[in-house]
C-alpha positions as CSV (number, residue, x, y, z in Angstrom):
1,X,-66.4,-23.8,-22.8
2,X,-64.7,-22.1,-19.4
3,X,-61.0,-22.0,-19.9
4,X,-60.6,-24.6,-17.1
5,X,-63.2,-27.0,-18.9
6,X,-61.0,-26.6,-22.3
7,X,-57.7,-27.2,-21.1
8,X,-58.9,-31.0,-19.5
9,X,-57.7,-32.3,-22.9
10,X,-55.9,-31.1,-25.9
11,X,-58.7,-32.9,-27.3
12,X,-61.7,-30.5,-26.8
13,X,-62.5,-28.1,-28.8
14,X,-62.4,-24.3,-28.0
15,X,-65.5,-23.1,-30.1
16,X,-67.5,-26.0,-29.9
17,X,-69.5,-26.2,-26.5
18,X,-68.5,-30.2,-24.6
19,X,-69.3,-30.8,-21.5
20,X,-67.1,-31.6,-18.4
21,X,-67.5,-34.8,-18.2
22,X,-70.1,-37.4,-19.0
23,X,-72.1,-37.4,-22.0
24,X,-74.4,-35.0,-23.9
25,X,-76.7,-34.7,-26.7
26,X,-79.4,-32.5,-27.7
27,X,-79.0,-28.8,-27.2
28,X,-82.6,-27.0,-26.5
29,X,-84.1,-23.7,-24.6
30,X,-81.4,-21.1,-26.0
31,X,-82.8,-17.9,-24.6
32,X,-81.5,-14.8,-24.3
33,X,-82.0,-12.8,-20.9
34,X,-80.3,-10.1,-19.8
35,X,-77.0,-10.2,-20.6
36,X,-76.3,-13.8,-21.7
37,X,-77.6,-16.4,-23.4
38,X,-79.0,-19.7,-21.4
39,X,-79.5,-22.9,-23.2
40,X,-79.7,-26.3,-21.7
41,X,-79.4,-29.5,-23.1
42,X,-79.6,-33.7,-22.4
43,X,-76.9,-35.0,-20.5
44,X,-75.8,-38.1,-18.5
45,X,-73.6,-36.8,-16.0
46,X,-71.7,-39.9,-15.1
47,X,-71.3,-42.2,-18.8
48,X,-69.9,-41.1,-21.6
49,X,-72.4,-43.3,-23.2
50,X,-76.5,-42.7,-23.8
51,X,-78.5,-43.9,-21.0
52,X,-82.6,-43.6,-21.3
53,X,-82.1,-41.8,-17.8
54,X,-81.5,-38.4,-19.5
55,X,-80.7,-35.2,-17.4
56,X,-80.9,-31.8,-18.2
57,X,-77.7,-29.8,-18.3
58,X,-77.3,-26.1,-18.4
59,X,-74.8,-23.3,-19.5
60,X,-74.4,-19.6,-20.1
61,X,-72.7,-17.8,-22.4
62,X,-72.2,-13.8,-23.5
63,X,-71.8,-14.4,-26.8
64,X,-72.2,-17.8,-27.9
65,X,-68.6,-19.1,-27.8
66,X,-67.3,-18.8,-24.6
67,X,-69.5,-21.4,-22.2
68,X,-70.0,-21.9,-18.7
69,X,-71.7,-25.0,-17.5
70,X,-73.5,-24.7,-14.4
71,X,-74.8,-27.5,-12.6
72,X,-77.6,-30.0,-13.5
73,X,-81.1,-28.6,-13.3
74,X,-83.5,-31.4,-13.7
75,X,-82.9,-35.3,-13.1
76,X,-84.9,-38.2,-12.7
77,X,-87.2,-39.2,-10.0
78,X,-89.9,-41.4,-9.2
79,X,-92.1,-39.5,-11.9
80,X,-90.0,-39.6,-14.5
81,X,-87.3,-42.6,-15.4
82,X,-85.5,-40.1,-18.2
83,X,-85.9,-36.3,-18.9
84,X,-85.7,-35.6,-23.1
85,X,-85.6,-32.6,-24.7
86,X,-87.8,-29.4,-25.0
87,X,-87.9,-25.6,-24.6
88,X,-87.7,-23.0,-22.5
89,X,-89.9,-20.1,-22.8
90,X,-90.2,-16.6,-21.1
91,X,-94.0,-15.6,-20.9
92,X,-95.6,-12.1,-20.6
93,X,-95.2,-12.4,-17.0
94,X,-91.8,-12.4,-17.5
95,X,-91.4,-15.6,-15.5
96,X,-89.2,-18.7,-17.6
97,X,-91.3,-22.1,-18.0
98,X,-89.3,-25.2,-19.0
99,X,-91.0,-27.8,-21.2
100,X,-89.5,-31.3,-21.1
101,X,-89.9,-34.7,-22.5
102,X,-90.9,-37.2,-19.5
103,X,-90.6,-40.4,-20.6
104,X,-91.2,-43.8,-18.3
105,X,-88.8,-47.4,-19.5
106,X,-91.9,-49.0,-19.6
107,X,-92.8,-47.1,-23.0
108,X,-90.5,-44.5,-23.5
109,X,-91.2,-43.8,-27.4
110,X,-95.1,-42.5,-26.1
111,X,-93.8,-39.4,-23.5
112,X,-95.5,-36.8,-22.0
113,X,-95.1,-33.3,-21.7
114,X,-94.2,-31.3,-18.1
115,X,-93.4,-28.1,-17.1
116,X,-91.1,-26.9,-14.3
117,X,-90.2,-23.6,-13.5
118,X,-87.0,-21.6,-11.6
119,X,-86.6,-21.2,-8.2
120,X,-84.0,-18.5,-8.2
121,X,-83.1,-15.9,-10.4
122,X,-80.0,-17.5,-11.8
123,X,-81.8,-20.3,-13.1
124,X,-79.7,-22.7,-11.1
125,X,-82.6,-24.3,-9.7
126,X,-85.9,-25.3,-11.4
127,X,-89.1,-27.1,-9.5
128,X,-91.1,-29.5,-11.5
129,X,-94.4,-28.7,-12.1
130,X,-97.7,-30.8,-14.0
131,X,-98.2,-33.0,-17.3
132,X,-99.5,-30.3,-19.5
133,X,-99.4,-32.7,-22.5
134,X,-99.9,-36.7,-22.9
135,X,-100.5,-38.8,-26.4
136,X,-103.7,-38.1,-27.7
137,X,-106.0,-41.0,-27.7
138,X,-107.2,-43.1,-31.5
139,X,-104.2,-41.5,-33.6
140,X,-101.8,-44.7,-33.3
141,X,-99.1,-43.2,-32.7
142,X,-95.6,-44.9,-31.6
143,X,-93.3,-42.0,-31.0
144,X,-94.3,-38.8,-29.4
145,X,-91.5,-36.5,-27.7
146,X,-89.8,-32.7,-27.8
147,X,-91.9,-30.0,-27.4
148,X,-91.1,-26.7,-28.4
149,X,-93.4,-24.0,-27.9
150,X,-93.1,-20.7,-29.4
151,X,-95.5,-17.6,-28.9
152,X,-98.2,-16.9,-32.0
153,X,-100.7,-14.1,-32.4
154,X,-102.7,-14.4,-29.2
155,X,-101.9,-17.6,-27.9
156,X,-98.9,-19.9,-27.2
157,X,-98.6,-23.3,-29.5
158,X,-96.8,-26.2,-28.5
159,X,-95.6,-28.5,-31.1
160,X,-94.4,-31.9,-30.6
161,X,-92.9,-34.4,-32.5
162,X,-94.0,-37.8,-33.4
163,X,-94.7,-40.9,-35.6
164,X,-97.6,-43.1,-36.2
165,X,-97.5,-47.4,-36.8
166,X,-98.4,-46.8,-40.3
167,X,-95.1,-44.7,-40.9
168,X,-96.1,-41.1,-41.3
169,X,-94.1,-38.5,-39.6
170,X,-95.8,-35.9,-37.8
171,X,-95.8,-32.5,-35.4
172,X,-98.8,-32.5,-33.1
173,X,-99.9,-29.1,-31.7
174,X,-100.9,-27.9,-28.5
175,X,-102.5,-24.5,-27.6
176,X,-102.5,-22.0,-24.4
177,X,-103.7,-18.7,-23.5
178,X,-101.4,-18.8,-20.2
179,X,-98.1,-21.2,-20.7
180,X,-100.1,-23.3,-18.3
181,X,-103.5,-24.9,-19.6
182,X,-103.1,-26.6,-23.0
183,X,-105.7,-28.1,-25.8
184,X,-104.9,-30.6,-28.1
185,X,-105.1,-28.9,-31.4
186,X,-104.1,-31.7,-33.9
187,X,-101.5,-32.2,-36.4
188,X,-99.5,-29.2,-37.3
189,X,-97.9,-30.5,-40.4
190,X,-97.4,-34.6,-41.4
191,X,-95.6,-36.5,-44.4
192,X,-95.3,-40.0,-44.7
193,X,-92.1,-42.5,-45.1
194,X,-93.5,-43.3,-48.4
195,X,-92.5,-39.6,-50.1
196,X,-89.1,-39.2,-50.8
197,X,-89.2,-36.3,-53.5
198,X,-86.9,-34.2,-53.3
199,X,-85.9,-35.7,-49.5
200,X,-87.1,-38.6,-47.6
201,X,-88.1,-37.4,-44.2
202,X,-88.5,-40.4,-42.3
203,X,-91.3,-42.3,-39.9
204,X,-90.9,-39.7,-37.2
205,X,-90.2,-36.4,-36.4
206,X,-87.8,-35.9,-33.5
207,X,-87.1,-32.1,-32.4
208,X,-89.7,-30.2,-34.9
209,X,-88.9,-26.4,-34.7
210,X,-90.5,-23.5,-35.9
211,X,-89.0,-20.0,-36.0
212,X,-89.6,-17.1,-38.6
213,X,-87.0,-16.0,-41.2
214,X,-88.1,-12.8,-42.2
215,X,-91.4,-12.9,-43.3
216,X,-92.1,-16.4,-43.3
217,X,-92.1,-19.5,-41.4
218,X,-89.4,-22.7,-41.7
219,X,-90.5,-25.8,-40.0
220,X,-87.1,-27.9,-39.2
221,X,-86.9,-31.7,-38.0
222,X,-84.5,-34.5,-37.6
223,X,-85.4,-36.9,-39.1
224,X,-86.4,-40.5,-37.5
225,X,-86.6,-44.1,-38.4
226,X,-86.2,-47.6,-37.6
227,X,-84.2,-46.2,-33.9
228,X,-81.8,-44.3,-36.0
229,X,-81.3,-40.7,-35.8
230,X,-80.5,-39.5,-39.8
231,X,-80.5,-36.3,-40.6
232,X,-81.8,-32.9,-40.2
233,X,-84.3,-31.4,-42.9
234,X,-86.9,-28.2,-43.3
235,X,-89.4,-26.8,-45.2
236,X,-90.2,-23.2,-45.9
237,X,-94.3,-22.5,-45.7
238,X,-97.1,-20.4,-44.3
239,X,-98.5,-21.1,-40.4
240,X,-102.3,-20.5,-40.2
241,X,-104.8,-21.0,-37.8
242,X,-102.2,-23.5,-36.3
243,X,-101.6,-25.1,-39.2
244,X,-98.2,-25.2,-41.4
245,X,-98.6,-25.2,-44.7
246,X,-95.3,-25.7,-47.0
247,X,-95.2,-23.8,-49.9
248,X,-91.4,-24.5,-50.8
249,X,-89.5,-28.1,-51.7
250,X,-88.1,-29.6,-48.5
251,X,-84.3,-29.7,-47.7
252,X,-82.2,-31.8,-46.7
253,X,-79.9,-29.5,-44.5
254,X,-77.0,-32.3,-42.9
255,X,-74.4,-34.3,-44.3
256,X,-71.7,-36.6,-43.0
257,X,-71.7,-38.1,-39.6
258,X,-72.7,-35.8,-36.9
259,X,-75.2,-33.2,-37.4
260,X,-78.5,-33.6,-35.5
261,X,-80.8,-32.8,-33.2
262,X,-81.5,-29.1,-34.4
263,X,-82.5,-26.5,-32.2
264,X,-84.0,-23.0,-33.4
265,X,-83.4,-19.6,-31.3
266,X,-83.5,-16.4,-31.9
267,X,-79.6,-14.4,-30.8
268,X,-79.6,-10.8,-29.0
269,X,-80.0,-9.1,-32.3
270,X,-83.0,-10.7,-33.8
271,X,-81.4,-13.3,-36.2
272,X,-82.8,-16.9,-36.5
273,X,-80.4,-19.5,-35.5
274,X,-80.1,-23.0,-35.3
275,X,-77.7,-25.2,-32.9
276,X,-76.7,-29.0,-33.4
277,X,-75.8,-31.8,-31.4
278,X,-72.3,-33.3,-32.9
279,X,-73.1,-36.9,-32.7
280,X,-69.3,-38.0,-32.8
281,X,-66.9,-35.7,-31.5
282,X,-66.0,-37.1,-27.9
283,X,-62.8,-38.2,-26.3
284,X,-63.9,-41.1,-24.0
285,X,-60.4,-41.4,-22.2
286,X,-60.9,-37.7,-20.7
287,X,-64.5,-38.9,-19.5
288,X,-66.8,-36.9,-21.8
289,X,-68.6,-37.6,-24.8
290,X,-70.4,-35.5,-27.4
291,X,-70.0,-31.6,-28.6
292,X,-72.9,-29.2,-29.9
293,X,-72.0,-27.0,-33.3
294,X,-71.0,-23.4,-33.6
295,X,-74.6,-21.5,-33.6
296,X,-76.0,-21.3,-37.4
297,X,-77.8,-18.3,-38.8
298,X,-80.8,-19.2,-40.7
299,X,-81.2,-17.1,-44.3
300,X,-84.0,-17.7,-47.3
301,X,-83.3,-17.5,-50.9
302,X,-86.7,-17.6,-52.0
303,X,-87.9,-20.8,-51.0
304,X,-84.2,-22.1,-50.4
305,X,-83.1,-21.9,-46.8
306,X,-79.2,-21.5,-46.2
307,X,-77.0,-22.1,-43.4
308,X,-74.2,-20.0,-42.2
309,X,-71.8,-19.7,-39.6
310,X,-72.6,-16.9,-37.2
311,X,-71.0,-13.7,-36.8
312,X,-69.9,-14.6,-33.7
313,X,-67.5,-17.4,-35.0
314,X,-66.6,-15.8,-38.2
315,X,-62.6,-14.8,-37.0
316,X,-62.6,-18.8,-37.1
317,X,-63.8,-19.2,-40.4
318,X,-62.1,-20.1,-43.8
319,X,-63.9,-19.2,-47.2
320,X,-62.9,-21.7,-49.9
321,X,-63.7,-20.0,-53.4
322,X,-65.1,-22.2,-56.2
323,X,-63.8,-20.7,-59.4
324,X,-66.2,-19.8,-62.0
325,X,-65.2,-22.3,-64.6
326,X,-66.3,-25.2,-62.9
327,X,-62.9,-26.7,-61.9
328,X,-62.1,-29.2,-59.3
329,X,-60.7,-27.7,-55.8
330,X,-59.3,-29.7,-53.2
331,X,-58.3,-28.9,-49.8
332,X,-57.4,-30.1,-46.5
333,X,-58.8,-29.6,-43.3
334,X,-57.3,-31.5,-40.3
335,X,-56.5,-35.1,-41.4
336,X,-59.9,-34.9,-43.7
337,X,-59.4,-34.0,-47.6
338,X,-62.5,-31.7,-48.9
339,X,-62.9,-31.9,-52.9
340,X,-65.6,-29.6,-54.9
341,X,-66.4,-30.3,-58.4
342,X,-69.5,-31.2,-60.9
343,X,-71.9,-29.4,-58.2
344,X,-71.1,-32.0,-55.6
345,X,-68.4,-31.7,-52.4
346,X,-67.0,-34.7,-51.1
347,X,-64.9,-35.1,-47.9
348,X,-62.5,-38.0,-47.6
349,X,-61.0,-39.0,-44.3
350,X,-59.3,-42.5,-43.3
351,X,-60.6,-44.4,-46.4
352,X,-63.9,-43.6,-45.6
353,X,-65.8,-40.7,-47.3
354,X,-68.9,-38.7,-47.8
355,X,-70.7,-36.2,-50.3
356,X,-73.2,-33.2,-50.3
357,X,-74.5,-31.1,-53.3
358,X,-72.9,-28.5,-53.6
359,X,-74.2,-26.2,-56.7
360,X,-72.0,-22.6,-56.7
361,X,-70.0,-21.2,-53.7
362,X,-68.8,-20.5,-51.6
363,X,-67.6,-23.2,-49.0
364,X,-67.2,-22.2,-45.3
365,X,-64.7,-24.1,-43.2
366,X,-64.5,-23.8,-39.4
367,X,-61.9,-26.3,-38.0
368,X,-61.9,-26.4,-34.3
369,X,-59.8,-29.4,-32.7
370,X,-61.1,-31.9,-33.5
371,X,-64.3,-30.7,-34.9
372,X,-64.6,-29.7,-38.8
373,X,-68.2,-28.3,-40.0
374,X,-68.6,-27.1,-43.6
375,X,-70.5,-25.0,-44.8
376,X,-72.2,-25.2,-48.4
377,X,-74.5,-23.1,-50.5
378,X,-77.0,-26.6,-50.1
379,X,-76.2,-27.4,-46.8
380,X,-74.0,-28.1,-43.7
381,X,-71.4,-31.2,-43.1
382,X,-69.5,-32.2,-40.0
383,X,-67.2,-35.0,-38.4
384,X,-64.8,-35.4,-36.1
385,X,-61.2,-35.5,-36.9
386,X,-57.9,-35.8,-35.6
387,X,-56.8,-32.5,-34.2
């Protein structure tokens, strides 16, 4: 956040992006133009609590630490009664085309897809522009919502994330030649609530992402059931004629209370990243609620994805080394107690408590007011604490 944003409270956090006031959740469209990075995200500008009439919020930052929010860009109107997430693309014409989840509180789990576009060249202003997108007709679906579209050989694929009534998750996919006319192109990738091995993903996909690590593609979703947000998890595989193909186990990637709501981007130096909305971290007195997590770079080992803070947080970063003979370590972070033994970490914090597997080392710490995230070699945790 701005200086004059992080000094409101002694309760925000300084690394950790929170709005001014109001509430947020899901970050989405982190592009890099010129010489800073935009992303945008959902808001409700005046509750710190979630409202189906979603905005979306914007900020810029040089470096991914230091934010500045900017004022809202997109809010609802007599088309659409919320505005959920999406993604932000720059096409070959070098123009930027927002993509955004318009929803109606008649039926607000079956949303369409709309563009808008900027109006000025500091992206302060957008105009909304046509459904490219709507729920495709005989698929029984109940849930369809957050595009994200990405650029692929020739063409441009929109996926979008969903669930059907007899509880199979799914991505839907949608292709262009132009950013501006789409097809249907069916089901990117699916997996229903009934397989759980190695990780139960759910009756529906919310925020499916896909972005290359290295060679290969990584399809990551949050997971979705029963109007509960649970987790985020991904899948390392091949993407062919529009189709993904996993070829490695899925993951869970989240622990604890917060993580959620993943969003992929690619920083100024080429390296896959992830962001996360912080589902708990708010101070409700000071008028704002919700915080997104430091940026996470995305690394394989084979078909093992890893998390890890970015460079550009790493002066904030403690390394807890496991030693080699197996023994228990404890430590203390904030007011939380973090203990790693018998592959598994568990963090403790006022009698309540939490664990994540956590086979080998090491353990990254980043404590940040009242925001702790860990690290693993099998995953990331976070909560809120007392700072």
């Amino acid at each position: 956040m701005e200086e004059t944003a992080a000094a409101a409270t002694d309760r925000r956090p300084r690394l950790h992006f929170t709005p001014r006031q109001g509430w947020i959740n899901d970050p989405y469209g982190v592009v890099w133009r010129g010489d800073r990075y935009h992303y945008f995200f959902q808001r409700v500008p005046d509750s710190t609590e979630w409202q189906l009439g979603q905005h979306w919020g914007h900020a810029t930052s040089p470096d991914l630490v230091h934010w500045t929010e900017l004022p809202t860009v997109l809010a609802p109107d007599e088309d659409d009664d919320g505005i959920w997430s999406g993604s932000v693309v720059i096409g070959e014409d070098g123009d930027a085309v927002a993509f955004y989840t318009s929803v109606t509180t008649s039926d607000p789990g079956l949303a369409r897809v709309r563009i808008a576009r900027p109006t000025d060249e500091s992206w302060e202003t957008w105009q909304k522009g046509t459904v490219v997108a709507a729920p495709p007709e005989g698929m029984d679906l109940v849930e369809v919502r957050d595009p994200f579209v990405f650029r692929h050989g020739d063409r441009w694929q929109m996926i979008v994330g969903g669930g059907t009534t007899t509880g199979t998750a799914l991505a839907l996919s949608w292709t262009s030649p132009d950013l501006t006319a789409w097809s249907f192109d069916g089901i990117l990738a699916a997996r229903p609530a009934t397989e759980d091995d190695p990780v139960w993903t759910g009756t529906a996909w919310e925020c499916p992402q896909l972005l290359r690590v290295g060679d290969r593609w990584v399809l990551v979703v949050s997971v979705w059931a029963d109007g509960l947000t649970r987790y985020v998890a991904g899948v390392v595989g091949d993407l062919t004629d529009g189709r993904f193909e996993s070829t490695g186990p899925w993951q869970r990637f989240t622990y604890g209370p917060s993580h959620y709501a993943a969003s992929a981007f690619v920083d100024a130096d080429g390296r896959p990243c992830l962001l996360h909305w912080l589902r708990d971290v708010a101070d409700v007195p000071a008028g704002w609620a919700g915080a997104h997590s430091v940026p996470h770079v995305v690394a394989l080992d084979g078909e093992r994805l890893v998390l890890e803070p970015h460079p550009a947080v790493a002066a904030a970063v403690r390394t807890l080394d496991l030693p080699a003979d197996g023994a228990v370590v404890t430590t203390e972070a904030g007011d939380a107690t973090l203990e790693v033994g018998g592959g598994v970490l568990t963090v403790s914090r006022g009698g309540a408590a939490f664990s994540m597997p956590c086979d080998g080392g090491p353990v990254h710490i980043l404590l940040d007011g009242p925001t702790l995230e860990i690290f693993g070699p099998d995953g990331v945790a976070g909560l809120a604490i007392e700072p």
